[in-house]
N, C-alpha and C positions, 0 to 999 in steps of 0.2 A: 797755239797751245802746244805746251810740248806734251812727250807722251805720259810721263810721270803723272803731269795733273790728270792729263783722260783717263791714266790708270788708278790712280785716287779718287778720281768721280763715279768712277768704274765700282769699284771696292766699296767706296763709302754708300754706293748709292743699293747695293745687292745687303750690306749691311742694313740700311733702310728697312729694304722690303723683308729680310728677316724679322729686324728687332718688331717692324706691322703686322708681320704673320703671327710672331709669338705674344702680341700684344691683341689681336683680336682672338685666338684662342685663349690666352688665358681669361678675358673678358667672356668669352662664352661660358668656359669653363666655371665663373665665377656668377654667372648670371642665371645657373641653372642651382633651382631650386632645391634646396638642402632637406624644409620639412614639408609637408602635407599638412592641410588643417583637418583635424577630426570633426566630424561635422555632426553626426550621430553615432550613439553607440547603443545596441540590444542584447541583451543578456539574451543565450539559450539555453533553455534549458530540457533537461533528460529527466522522464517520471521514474521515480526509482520503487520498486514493489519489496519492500520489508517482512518476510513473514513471522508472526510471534503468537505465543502461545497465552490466550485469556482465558481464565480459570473465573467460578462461583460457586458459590454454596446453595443451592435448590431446593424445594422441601419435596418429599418424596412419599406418595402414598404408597403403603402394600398392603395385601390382605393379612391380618392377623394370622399368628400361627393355629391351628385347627388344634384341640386337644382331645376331639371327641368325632373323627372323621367317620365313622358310622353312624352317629347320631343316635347312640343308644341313649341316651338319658333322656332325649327330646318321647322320642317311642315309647318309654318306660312309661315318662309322664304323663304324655299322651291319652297312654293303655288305661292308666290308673280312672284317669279324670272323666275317660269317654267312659269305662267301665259303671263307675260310679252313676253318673248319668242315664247309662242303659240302664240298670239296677233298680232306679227310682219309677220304672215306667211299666206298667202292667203286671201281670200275676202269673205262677206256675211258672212251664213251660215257656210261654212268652216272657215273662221276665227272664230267664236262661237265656233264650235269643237274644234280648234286647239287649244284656249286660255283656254276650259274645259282641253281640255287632256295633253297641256301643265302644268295648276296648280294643276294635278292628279300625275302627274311623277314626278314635281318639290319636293311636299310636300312630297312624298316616299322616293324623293331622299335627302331630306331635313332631315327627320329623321333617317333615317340611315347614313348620315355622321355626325350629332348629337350626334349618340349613339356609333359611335367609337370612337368620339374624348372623350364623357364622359368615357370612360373603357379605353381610354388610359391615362387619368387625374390620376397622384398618388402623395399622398405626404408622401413625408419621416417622419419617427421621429425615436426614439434613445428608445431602449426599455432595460432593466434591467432586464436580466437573468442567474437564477442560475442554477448548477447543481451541482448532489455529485461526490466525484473522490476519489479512493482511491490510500495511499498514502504506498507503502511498505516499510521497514524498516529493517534492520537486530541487532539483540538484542542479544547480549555472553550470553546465561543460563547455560553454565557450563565450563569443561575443561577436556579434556582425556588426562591422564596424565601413559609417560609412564615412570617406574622404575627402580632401578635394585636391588635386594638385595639377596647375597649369591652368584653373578653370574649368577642368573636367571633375567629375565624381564619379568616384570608385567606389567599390564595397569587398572588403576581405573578412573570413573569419578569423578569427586569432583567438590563442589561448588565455589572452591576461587582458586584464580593462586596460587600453591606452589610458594617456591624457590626454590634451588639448592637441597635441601634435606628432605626428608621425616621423623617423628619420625617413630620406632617401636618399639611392646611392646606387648610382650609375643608372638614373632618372627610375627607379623602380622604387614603391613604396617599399620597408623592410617590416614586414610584419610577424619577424619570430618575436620572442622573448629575448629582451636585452639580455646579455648571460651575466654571472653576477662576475666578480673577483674572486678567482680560486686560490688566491696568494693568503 
């Protein structure tokens, strides 16, 4: 053989084991898996505490207003009625007595049923009350989402529901938010 072909077999054969080199790399390259399967996905969710203001209409007892806060007319009447009564009861003197101390117990008794019926006197009215309440809520902030890729299962949080599949890229699932077109 002369040297030319050993230098072509030479050449051609170092050709070989490159174009095998880049031929089993690209085949790697090509055999490594592009998506991930989503295999489950859970919404999470954040309690969200709302505060607002609930308002009603209530009915409202007070005591009536008082027009007679000494309870002179109760006493007057009282005096009158007990008097009258004393009056009718014995003679003379004793009659004197009786019609004093009849208009002494009458007028007692006089203001004091006066001043029970005034504190049982109430009038209604409709009063406008508010108060705060709070109002809870449940709000998705994210998603644990679990994977499968190569036969393993992973689990990531992310901020947006996948679908059915995951990218990846340079063998790592990609789990931000695809970005939209800014153009």
């Amino acid at each position: 053989m002369n040297t030319s072909m050993i230098k072509g077999m030479t050449v051609g054969g170092i050709a070989m084991v490159v174009l095998g080199a880049g031929a089993v790399g690209g085949y790697r390259a090509m055999s490594k898996p592009q998506f991930a399967d989503v295999v489950a996905v859970k919404d999470v969710f954040e309690t969200v505490v709302t505060p607002r203001e609930k308002c009603e209409d209530v009915q409202v007892q007070h005591q009536a207003p008082v027009k007679d806060q000494h309870r002179i007319a109760g006493t007057v009447l009282g005096g009158l009625a007990g008097g009258l009564l004393g009056s009718a009861v014995g003679g003379g003197t004793g009659k004197t007595l009786a019609t004093v101390a009849g208009a002494a117990a009458g007028g007692y008794a006089g203001n004091q049923v006066q001043k029970n019926m005034q504190e049982k006197d109430v009038v209604t009215s409709t009063e406008h009350r508010c108060r705060t309440v709070s109002e809870r809520s449940q709000k998705v902030v994210g998603y644990n989402v679990t994977y499968r890729l190569d036969g393993k299962e992973g689990v990531a949080r992310m901020s947006f529901k996948p679908g059915p599949k995951l990218p990846v890229k340079d063998g790592q699932v990609v789990t931000t938010a695809p970005s939209g077109d800014k153009s």
